[in-house]
Residue, then its C-alpha position, 0 to 999 in steps of 0.5 A: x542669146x542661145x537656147x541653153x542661155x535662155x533656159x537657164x535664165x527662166x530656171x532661174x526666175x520660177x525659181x526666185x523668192x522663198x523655198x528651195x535652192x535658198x536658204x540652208x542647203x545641205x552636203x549631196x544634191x541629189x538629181x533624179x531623172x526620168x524621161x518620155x515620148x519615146x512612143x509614136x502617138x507623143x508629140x514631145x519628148x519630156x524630160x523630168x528632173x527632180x533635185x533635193x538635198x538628201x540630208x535636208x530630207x531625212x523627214x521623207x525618207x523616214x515616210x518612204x519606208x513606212x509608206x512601202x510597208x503599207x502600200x507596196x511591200x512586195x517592191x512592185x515599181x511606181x510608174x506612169x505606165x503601171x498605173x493601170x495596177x489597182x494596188x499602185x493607184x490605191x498609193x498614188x495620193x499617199x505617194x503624191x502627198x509625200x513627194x510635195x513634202x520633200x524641200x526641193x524642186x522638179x524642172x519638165x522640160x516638154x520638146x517638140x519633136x518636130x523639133x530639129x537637133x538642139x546643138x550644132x553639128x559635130x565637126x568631122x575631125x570631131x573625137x567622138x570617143x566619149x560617145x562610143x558605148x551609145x548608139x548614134x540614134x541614141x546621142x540626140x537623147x545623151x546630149x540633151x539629158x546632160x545639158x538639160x540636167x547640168x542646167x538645173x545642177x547649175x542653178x541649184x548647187x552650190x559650191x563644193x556641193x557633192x551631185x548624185x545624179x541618177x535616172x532610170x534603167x533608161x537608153x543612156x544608162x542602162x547597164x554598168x558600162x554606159x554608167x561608167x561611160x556616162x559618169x565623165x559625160x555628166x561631169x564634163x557637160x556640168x563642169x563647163x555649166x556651173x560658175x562654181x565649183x563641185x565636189x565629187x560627182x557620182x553617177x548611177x541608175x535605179x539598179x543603184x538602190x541600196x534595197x530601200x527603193x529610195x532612189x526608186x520611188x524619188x524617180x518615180x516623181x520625174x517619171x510619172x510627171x514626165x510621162x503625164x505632160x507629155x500626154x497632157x501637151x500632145x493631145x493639147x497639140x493634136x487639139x490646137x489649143x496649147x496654152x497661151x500666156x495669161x490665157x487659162x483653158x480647159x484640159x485637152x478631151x480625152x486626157x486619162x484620169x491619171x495625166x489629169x490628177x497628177x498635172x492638177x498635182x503640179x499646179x499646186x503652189x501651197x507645198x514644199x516641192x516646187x515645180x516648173x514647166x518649160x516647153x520648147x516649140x520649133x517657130x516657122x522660121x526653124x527657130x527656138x521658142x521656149x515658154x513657161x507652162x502651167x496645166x491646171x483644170x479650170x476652177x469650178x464655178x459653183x452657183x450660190x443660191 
């Protein structure tokens, strides 16, 4: 079984049972994305999707706007890297508790960038045209954000479902004409992934927003949690103590408050907004291994006298 085969499956089984994608879905499924790692000291690169039904969340939208005219009014940009802010960290539990609320469901898939490419060499009589608005350093990134994303729309859509597929001002989207050339790339990629069929696709970035910073702050999720797991396992990494199955463990020394709080965040089960955290590792023998993660802090024992 291929790497993309196996990942669909495990997307599948975590999110089997009760809670969103089942049940009454609506007509737009939303996807949000934000990725990191792009820096020298991460050890992985991750990428954060989060997917909704936007007319199944109308409740957060409404709080989207009254949390902005009480905490952010002057359109300053929730991030992981603006966290440092005072006014940004003074919102982070209001903001937190919001996103838990929304019906849907944020996928992280954590890739070690010892990793060697995730797909086959193109052939040299290969057209690569499509790929023409990117660089060649950039197309590692182009493929798997439209591979990894079309697996979480394949699990998640349903048919005739219309896609909104969004991510931040990023490498891959970050101005009109990348967006108009990667508009047929997420199609394409997406079409040949799903076993049913779609409605229309629109595709767009941040810049998108219609001046409520909706598509802002629901991109804002993936950015935060993308830019937490990302610290969260390389320190794990550089520390040889990356989680094994049914074994729990401590945080790595060293992780910042703010990776702490928001990986403590995703762990939470008891909510609406349900999460999933897929690492991808490199075996001795060049291989994939992929595996489901849960970074939690260690419960607190507390002597009773």
């Amino acid at each position: 079984m291929g790497l993309l085969a196996t990942l669909e499956d495990m997307i599948s089984a975590g999110f089997s049972g009760r809670g969103f994608p089942h049940g009454h879905r609506g007509r737009t499924l939303a996807l949000l994305a934000d990725f990191s790692g792009a820096h020298r000291c991460a050890l992985y690169s991750t990428y954060a999707f989060l997917l909704l039904d936007m007319d199944r969340n109308q409740q957060w939208l409404a709080d989207q706007r009254a949390f902005r005219q009480q905490f952010l009014l002057d359109g300053r940009r929730l991030s992981f890297k603006a966290l440092n802010d005072r006014n940004r960290r003074a919102a982070m539990p209001q903001f937190l508790n919001m996103a838990g609320d929304i019906e849907g469901a944020l996928v992280v898939f954590a890739i070690d960038k010892s990793h060697a490419s995730l797909f086959q060499p193109f052939a040299a009589d290969a057209d690569l045209s499509a790929l023409g608005p990117w660089k060649p350093s950039v197309h590692e990134h182009l493929m798997r954000v439209t591979h990894l994303s079309a697996l979480c729309l394949a699990a998640f859509s349903r048919p005739h479902q219309d896609v909104l597929w969004v991510c931040d001002q990023d490498d891959i989207a970050s101005n009109d004409n990348q967006i108009i050339a990667l508009t047929p790339v997420v199609a394409q990629v997406t079409a040949a992934m799903l076993r049913h069929p779609m409605g229309h696709i629109k595709v767009g970035n941040t810049g998108s927003d219609d001046g409520s910073l909706a598509l802002e702050d629901l991109t804002a999720i993936p950015d935060l949690l993308a830019g937490a797991v990302c610290e969260g396992l390389s320190l794990m990494r550089r520390q040889n103590r990356l989680p094994v199955q049914g074994l729990q463990i401590a945080m790595p020394v060293g992780l910042s408050t703010k990776s702490g709080a928001l990986l403590a965040w995703m762990s939470q089960e008891q909510r609406s907004l349900r999460t999933q955290l897929i690492a991808i590792d490199a075996t001795a023998a060049g291989r994939s291994m992929a595996r489901h993660m849960k970074l939690a802090p260690l419960p607190r024992f507390i002597r009773q006298v």
